[in-house]
LUMTOR-117163 format. One record per residue (C-alpha): residue number from 1; residue in one letter; x, z negated, y. Coordinates in steps of 0.1 Angstrom, whole numbers, plus 5000, padded with zeros to 4 digits. Layout:
N
[NUM; 'A'; [X; Z; Y]],
...
% end
This chain:
456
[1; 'X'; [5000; 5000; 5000]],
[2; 'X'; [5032; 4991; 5022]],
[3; 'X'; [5042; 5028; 5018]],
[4; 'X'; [5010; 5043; 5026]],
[5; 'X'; [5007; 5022; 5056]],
[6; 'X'; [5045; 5034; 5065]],
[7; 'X'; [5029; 5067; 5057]],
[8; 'X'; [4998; 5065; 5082]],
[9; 'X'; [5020; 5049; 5108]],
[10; 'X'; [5044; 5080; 5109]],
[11; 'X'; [5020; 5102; 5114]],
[12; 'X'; [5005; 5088; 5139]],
[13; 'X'; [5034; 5088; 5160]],
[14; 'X'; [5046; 5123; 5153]],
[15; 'X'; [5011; 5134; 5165]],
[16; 'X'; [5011; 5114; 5195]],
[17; 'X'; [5045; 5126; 5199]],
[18; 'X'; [5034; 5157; 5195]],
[19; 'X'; [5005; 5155; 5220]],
[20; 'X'; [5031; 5138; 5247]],
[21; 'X'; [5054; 5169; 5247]],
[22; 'X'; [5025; 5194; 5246]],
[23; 'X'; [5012; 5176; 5276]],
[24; 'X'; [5042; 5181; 5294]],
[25; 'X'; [5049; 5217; 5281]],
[26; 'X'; [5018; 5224; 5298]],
[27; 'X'; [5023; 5202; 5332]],
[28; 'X'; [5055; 5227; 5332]],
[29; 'X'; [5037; 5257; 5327]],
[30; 'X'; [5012; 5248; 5356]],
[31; 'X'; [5041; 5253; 5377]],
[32; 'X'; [5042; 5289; 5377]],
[33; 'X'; [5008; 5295; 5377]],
[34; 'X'; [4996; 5324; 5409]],
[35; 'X'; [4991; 5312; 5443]],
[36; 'X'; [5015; 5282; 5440]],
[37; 'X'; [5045; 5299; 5456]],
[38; 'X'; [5069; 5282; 5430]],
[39; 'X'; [5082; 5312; 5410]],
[40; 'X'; [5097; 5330; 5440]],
[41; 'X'; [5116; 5298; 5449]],
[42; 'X'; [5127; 5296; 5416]],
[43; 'X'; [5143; 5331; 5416]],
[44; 'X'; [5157; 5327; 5448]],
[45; 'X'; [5176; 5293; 5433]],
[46; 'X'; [5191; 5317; 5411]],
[47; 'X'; [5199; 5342; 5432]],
[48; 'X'; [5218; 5313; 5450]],
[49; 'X'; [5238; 5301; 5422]],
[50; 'X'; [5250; 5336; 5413]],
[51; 'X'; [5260; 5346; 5449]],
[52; 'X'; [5274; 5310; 5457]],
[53; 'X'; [5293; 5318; 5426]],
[54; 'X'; [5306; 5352; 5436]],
[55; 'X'; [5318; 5339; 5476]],
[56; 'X'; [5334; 5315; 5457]],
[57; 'X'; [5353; 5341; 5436]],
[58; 'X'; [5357; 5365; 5464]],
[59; 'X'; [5371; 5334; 5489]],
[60; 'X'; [5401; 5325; 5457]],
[61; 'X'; [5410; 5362; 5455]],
[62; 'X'; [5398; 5357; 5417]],
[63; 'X'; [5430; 5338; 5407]],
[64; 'X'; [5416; 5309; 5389]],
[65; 'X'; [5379; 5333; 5383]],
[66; 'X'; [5400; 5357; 5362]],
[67; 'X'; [5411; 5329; 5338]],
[68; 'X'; [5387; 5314; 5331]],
[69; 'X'; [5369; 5349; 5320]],
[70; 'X'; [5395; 5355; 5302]],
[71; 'X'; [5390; 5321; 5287]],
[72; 'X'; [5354; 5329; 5282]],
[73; 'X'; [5359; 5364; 5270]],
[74; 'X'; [5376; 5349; 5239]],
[75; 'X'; [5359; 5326; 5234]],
[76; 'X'; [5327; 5343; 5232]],
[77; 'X'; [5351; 5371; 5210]],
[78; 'X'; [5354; 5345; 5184]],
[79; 'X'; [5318; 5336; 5186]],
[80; 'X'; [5308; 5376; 5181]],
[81; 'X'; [5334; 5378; 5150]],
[82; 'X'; [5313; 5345; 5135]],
[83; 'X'; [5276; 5358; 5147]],
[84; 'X'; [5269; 5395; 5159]],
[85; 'X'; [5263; 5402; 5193]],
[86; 'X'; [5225; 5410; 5189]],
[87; 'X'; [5223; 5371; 5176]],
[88; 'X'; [5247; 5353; 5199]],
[89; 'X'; [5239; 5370; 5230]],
[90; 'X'; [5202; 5361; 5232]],
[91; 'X'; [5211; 5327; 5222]],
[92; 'X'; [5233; 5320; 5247]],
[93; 'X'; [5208; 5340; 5274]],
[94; 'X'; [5182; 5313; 5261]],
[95; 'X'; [5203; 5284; 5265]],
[96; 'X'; [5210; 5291; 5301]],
[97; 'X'; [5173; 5294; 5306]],
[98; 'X'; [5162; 5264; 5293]],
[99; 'X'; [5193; 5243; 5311]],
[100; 'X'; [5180; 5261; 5341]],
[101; 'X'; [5145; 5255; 5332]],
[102; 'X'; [5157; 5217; 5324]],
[103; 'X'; [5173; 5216; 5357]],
[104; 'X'; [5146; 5221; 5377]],
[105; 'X'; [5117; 5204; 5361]],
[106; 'X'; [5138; 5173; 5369]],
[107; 'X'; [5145; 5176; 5403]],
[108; 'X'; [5109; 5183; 5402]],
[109; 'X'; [5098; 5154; 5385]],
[110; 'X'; [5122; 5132; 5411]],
[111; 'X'; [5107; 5149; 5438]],
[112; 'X'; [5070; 5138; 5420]],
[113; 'X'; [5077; 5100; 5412]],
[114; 'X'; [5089; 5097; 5450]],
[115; 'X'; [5052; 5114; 5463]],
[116; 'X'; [5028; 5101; 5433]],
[117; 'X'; [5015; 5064; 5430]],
[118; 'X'; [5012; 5050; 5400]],
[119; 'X'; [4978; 5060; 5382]],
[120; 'X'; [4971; 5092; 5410]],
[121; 'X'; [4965; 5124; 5395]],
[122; 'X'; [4998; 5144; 5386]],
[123; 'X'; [5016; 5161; 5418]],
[124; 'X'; [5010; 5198; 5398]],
[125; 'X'; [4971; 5192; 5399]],
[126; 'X'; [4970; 5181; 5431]],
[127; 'X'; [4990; 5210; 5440]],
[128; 'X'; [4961; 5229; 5422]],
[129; 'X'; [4933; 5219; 5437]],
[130; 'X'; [4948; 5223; 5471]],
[131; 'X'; [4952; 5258; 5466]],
[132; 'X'; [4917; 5263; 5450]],
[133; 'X'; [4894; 5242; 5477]],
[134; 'X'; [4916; 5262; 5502]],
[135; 'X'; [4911; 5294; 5492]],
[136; 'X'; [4871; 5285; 5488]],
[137; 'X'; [4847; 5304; 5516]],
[138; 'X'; [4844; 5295; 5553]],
[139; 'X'; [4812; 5278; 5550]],
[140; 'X'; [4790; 5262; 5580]],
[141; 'X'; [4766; 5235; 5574]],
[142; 'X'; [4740; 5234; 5604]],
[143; 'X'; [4721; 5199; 5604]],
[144; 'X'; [4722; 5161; 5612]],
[145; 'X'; [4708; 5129; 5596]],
[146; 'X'; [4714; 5117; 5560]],
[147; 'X'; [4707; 5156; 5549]],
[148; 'X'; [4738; 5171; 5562]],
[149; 'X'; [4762; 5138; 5552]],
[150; 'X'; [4748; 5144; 5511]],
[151; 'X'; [4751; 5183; 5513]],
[152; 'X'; [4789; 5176; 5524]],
[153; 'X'; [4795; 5151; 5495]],
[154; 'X'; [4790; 5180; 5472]],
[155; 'X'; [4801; 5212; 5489]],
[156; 'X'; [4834; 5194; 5495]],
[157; 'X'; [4846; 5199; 5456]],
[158; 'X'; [4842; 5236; 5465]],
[159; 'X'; [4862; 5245; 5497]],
[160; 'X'; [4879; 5225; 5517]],
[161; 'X'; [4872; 5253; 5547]],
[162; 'X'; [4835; 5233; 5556]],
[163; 'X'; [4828; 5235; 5595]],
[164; 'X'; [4796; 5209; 5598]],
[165; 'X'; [4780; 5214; 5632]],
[166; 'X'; [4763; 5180; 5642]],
[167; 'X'; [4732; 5177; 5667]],
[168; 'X'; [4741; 5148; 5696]],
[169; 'X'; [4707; 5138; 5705]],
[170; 'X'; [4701; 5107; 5688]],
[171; 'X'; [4691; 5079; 5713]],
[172; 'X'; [4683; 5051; 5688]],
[173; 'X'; [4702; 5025; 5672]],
[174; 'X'; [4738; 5019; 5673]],
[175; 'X'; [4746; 5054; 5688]],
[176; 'X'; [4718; 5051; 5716]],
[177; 'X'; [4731; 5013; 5728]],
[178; 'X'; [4767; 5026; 5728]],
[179; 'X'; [4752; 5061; 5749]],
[180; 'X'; [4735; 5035; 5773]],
[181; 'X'; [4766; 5011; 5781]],
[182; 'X'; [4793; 5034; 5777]],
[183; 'X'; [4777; 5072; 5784]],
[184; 'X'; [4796; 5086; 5753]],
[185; 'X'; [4779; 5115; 5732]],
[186; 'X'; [4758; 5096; 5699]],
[187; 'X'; [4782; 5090; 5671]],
[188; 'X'; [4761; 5080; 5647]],
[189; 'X'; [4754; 5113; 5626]],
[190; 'X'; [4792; 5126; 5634]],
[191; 'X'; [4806; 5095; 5617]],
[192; 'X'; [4785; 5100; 5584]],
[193; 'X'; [4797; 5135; 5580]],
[194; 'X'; [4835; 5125; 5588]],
[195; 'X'; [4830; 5102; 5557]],
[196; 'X'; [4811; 5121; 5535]],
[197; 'X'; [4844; 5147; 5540]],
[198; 'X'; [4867; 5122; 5536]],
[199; 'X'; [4889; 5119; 5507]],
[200; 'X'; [4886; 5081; 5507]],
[201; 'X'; [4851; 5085; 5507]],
[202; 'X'; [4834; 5055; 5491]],
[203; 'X'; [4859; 5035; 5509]],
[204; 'X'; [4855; 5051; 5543]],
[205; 'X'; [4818; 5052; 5541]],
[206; 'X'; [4813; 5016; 5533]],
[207; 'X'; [4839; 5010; 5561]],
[208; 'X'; [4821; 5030; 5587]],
[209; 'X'; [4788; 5019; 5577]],
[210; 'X'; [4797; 4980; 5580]],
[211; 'X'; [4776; 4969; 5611]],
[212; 'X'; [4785; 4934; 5630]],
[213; 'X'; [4760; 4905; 5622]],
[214; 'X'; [4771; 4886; 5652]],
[215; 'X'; [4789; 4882; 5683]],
[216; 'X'; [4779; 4891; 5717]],
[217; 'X'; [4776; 4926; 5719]],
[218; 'X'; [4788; 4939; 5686]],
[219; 'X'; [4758; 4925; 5667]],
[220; 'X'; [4740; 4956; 5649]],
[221; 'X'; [4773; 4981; 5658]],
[222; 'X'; [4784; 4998; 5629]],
[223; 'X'; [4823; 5004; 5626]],
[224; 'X'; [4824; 5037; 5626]],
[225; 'X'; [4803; 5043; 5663]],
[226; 'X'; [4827; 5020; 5676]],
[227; 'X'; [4857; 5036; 5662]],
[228; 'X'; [4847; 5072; 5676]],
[229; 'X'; [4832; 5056; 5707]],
[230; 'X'; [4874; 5039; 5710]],
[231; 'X'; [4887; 5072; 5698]],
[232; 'X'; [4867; 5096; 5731]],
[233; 'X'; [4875; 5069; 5755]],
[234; 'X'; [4914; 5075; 5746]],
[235; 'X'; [4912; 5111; 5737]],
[236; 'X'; [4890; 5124; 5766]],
[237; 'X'; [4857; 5137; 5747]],
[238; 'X'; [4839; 5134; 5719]],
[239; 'X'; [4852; 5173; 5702]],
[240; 'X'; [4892; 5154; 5710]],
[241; 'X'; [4879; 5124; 5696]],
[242; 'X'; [4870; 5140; 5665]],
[243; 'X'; [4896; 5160; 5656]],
[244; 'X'; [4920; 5135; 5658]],
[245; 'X'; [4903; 5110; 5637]],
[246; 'X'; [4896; 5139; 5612]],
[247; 'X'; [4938; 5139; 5609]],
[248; 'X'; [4936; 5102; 5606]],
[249; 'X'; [4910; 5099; 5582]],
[250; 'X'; [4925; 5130; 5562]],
[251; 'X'; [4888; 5150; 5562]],
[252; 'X'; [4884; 5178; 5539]],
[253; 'X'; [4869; 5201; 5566]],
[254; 'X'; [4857; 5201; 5601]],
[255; 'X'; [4828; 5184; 5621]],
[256; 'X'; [4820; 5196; 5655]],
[257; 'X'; [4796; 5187; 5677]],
[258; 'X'; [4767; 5215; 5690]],
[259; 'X'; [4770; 5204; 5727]],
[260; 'X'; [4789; 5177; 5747]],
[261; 'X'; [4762; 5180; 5772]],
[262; 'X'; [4741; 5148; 5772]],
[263; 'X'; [4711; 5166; 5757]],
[264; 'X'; [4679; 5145; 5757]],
[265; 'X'; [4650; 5157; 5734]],
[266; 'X'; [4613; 5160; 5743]],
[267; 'X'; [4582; 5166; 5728]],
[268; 'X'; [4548; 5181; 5734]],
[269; 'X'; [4521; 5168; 5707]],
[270; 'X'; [4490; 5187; 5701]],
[271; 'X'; [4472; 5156; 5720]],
[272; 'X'; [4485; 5168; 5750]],
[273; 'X'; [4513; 5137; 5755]],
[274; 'X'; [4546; 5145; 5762]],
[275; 'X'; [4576; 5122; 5741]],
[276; 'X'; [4608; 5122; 5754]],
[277; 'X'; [4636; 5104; 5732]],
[278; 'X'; [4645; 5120; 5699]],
[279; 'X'; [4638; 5086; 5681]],
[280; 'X'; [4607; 5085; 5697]],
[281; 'X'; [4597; 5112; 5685]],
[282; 'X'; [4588; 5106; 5649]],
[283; 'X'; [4574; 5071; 5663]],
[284; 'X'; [4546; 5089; 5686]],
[285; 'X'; [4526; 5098; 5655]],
[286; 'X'; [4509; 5133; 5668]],
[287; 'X'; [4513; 5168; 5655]],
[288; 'X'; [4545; 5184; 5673]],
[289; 'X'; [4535; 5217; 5686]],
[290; 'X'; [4563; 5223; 5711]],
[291; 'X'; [4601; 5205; 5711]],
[292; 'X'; [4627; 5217; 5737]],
[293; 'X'; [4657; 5193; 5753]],
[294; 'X'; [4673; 5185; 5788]],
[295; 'X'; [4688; 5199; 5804]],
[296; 'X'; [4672; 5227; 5791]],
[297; 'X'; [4697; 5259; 5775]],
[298; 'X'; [4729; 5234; 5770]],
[299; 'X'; [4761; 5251; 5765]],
[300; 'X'; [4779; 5254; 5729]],
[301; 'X'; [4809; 5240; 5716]],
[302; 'X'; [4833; 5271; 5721]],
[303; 'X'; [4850; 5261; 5684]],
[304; 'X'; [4811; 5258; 5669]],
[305; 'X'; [4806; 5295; 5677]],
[306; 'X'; [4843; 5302; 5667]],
[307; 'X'; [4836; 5291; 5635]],
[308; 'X'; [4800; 5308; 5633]],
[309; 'X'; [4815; 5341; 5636]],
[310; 'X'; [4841; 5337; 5611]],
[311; 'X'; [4823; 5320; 5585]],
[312; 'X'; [4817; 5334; 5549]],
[313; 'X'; [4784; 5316; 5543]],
[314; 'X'; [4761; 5295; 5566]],
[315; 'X'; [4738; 5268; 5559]],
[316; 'X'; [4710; 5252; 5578]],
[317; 'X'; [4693; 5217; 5567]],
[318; 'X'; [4688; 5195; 5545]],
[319; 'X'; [4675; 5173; 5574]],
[320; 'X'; [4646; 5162; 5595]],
[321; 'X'; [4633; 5193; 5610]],
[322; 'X'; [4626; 5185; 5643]],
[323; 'X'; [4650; 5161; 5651]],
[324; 'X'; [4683; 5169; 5629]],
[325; 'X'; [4680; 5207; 5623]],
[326; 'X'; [4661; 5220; 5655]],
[327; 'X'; [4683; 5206; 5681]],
[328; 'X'; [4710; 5227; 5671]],
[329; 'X'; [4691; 5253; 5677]],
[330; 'X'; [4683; 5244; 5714]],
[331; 'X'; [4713; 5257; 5719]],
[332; 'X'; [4712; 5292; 5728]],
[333; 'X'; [4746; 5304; 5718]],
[334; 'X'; [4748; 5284; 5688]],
[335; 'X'; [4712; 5302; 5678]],
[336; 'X'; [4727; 5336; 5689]],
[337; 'X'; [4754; 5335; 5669]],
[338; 'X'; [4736; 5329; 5636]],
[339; 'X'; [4717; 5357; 5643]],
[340; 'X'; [4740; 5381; 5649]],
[341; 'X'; [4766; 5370; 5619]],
[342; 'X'; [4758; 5392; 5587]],
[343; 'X'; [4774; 5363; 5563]],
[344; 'X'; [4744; 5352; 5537]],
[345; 'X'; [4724; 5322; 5553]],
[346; 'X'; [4698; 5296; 5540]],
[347; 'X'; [4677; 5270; 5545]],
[348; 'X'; [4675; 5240; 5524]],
[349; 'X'; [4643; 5226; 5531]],
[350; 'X'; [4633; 5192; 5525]],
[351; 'X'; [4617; 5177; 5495]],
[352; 'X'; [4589; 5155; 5509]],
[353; 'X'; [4575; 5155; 5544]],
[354; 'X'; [4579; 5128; 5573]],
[355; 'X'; [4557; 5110; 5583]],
[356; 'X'; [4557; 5118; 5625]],
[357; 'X'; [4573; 5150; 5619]],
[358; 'X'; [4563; 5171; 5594]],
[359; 'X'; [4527; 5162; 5577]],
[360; 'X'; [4508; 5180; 5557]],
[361; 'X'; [4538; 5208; 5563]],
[362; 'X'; [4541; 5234; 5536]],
[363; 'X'; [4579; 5252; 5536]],
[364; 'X'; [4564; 5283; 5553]],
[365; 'X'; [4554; 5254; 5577]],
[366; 'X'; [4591; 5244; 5580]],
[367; 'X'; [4605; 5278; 5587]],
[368; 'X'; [4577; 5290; 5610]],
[369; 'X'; [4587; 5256; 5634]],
[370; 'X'; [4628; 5269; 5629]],
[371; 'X'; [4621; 5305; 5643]],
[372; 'X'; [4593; 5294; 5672]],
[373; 'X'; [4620; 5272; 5679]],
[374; 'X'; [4642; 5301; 5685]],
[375; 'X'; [4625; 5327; 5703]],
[376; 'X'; [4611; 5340; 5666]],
[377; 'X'; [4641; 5356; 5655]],
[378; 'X'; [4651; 5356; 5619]],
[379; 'X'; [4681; 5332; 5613]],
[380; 'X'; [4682; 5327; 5572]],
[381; 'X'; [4674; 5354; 5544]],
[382; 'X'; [4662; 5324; 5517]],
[383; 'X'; [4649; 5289; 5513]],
[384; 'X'; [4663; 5267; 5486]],
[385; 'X'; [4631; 5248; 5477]],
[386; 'X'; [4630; 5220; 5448]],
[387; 'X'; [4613; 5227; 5418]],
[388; 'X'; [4599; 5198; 5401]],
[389; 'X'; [4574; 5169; 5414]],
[390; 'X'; [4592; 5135; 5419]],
[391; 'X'; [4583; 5105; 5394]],
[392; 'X'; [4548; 5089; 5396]],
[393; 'X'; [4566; 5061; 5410]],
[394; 'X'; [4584; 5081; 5442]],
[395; 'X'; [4549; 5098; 5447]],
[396; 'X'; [4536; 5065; 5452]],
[397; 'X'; [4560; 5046; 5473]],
[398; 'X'; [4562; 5079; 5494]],
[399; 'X'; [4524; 5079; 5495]],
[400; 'X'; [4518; 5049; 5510]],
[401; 'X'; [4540; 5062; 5541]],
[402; 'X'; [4517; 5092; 5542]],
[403; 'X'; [4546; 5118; 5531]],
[404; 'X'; [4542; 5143; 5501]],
[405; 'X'; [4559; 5164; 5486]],
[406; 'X'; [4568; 5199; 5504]],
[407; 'X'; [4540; 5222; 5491]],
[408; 'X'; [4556; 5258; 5482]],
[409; 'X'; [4535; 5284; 5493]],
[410; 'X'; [4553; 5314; 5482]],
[411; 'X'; [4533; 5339; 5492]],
[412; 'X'; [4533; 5331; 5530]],
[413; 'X'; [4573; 5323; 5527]],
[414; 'X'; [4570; 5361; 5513]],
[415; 'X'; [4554; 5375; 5543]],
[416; 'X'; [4577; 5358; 5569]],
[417; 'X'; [4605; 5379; 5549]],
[418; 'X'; [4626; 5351; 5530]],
[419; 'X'; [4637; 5351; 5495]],
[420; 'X'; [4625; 5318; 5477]],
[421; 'X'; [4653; 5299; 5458]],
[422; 'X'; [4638; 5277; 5433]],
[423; 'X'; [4660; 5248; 5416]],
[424; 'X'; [4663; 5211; 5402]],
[425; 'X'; [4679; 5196; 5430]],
[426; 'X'; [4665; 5162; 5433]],
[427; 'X'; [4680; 5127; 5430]],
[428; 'X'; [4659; 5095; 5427]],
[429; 'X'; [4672; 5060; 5430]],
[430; 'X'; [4665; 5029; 5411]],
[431; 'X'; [4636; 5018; 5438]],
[432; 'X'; [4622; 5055; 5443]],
[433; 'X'; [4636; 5072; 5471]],
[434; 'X'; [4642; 5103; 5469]],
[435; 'X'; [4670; 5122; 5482]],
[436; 'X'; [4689; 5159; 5471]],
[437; 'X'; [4714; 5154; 5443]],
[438; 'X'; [4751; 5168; 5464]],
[439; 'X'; [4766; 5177; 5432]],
[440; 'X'; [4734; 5200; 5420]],
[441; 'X'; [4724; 5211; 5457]],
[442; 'X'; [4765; 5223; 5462]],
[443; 'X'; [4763; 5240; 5428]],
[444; 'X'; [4729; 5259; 5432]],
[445; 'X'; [4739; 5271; 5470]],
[446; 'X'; [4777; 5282; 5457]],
[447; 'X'; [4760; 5300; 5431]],
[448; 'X'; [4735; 5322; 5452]],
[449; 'X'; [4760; 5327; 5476]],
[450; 'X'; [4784; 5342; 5448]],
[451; 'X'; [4752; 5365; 5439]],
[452; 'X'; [4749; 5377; 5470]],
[453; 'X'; [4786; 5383; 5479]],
[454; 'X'; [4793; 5402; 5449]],
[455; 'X'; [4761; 5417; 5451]],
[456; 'X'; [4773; 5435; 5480]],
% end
């Protein structure tokens, strides 16, 4: 039994043995895979040796060179009488590979222990995925709110070239105290997409989410609106502000504000009153049947339209309609540019309705508010609309706040000219709200856009 425990044990470590080396035969391999820019460095090493070698030669006048050829030349003379040149030779040539090949997977492998931390991902796959999410589309989410912050969290595994252009009318909350007191532009929706890019993201995000339970004048502040509030007092405004804290917080992407005029949203309700205050908005409780902003026509970001023009893909929403998405649109340049672009755009509309915004809205509902909202022009070819009803128990809770789920009415989506793009997209937590999954939503909207692109 001693034996065949002997026997057992053996194997066992000449097959993890085995899996070790073919682990690392393969993290060598990845090296010189395309697009890594490793090969050409690796010939031009070469290429140095053997010309370092010949100056050398050439500076001695060959003196001591000569010899040692000579020494060589017999040397390798006797080898050729023992094994015949078609043997010896490509031996030799594959020894000086692999010392070369040795060679420099160990100064890379130095160069690795002094960059990786103990337990990260291996240097090569980082290297990897660098190149990937960097070569990914030029994509532009439109948007504001929760929405845009969850559709980040998932298009981020996909490209790392993500422009997110944020609305900057909020008034409520943290971001409309610190707009008050300090007459900065509203952080609040900026600072959820700068985490949800983040690499660090759980960590950021429960970092600029922690809000002050005390203290004069910090009570109800969340860290974040502070830290961006800091950041455009010291950098100028808010696009400076942003930007460098994107470096600091090493974001995956771009977020750019629409304006960084001090928009103010109003409302006209179809009772006649007239809301002013985008978080009164919802409050009011009417049916909105006009929405502009002051001062009226604000002027865009420049880089917002840079990055309008040049992007691969475009996508408006998920978010509240009238006061996430829409305001973005209030800007003339910004809705100008979307039009013109002939990149593939859609909208992701929302799964339920809100209560003081959209009920009783069906998705034809949705996109017939986007285009009034923009002189009736056209600015998305589809609608990504969820399939499937929520759980009994969502319907419920959402119920008794008087919101539903978005009612697809395909036919009237058909006559306003936009493709319908049905898919599972919905995530539920444990006490029933409901909110779009980022990993399916980024995976469904990758996918259509690859149809379309190829497609043309």
């Amino acid at each position: 039994m001693s034996i065949g425990f002997l026997r057992q044990a053996l194997n066992a470590l000449q097959q993890q043995s085995r899996s070790r080396t073919s682990h690392r035969v393969n993290q060598w391999f990845k090296w010189l895979s395309p697009g890594l820019s490793v090969k050409r460095w690796l010939l031009i090493s070469v290429g140095g040796v053997f010309l370092a070698s010949l100056g050398l030669a050439i500076w001695v006048k060959l003196t001591p060179i000569f010899w040692l050829l000579e020494l060589l030349r017999n040397f390798l003379g006797v080898i050729t009488n023992i094994l015949p040149n078609y043997i010896s030779g490509p031996l030799v040539l594959l020894f000086g590979l692999l010392l070369l090949l040795w060679g420099q997977t160990r100064t890379v492998g130095s160069i690795t222990e002094a960059f990786q931390k103990e337990g990260e991902t291996e240097l090569i796959d980082v290297l990897l995925a660098h190149r990937r999410l960097y070569r990914g589309p030029k994509i532009v989410v439109i948007g504001g709110g929760t929405g845009l912050s969850t559709l980040l969290r998932g298009l981020k595994t996909y490209s790392a070239n993500i422009s997110a252009i944020v609305t900057v009318a909020d008034d409520g909350g943290s971001s409309g105290r610190l707009r008050q007191e300090f007459g900065v532009l509203p952080p609040g929706d900026i600072r959820n997409c700068l985490a949800a890019l983040a690499d660090e993201e759980k960590l950021l995000t429960e970092l600029f989410q922690y809000r002050f339970r005390a203290g004069d004048g910090l009570s109800g502040h969340s860290f974040g609106n502070l830290f961006l509030t800091a950041m455009s007092d010291i950098t100028g405004d808010l696009e400076r502000a942003v930007a460098a804290s994107s470096k600091v917080l090493a974001v995956r992407g771009q977020v750019l504000p629409a304006t960084l005029s001090d928009v103010r949203l109003w409302a006209e309700l179809a009772d006649g009153r007239r809301i002013e205050g985008e978080s009164n908005i919802p409050k009011a409780g009417g049916k909105i049947v006009r929405i502009g902003c002051s001062p009226a026509n604000p002027p865009a970001l420049p880089a917002a339209i840079k990055v309008i023009k040049e992007a691969d893909y475009i996508i408006i929403g998920p978010g509240s309609l009238y006061t996430s998405l829409i305001p973005n649109l209030l800007v003339p340049e910004i809705a100008n540019a979307i039009a013109q672009t002939t990149a593939p755009r859609i909208y992701v509309c929302n799964i339920m309705t809100q209560p003081g915004e959209t009920e009783g809205y069906t998705v034809a509902d949705h996109i017939k508010a986007i285009d009034a909202a923009c002189g009736q022009r056209r600015l998305f070819d589809a609608v990504l609309v969820h399939k499937k009803s929520p759980s009994p128990q969502s319907l419920v809770r959402y119920a008794q706040q008087n919101s539903h789920p978005v009612f697809l009415d395909r036919e009237d989506v058909s006559s306003l000219g936009r493709r319908v793009v049905l898919a599972n997209v919905l995530y539920e937590d444990e006490t029933g709200v409901v909110r779009h999954n980022p990993q399916k939503l980024a995976k469904v909207l990758l996918r259509w856009y690859s149809g379309t692109h190829h497609g043309k």
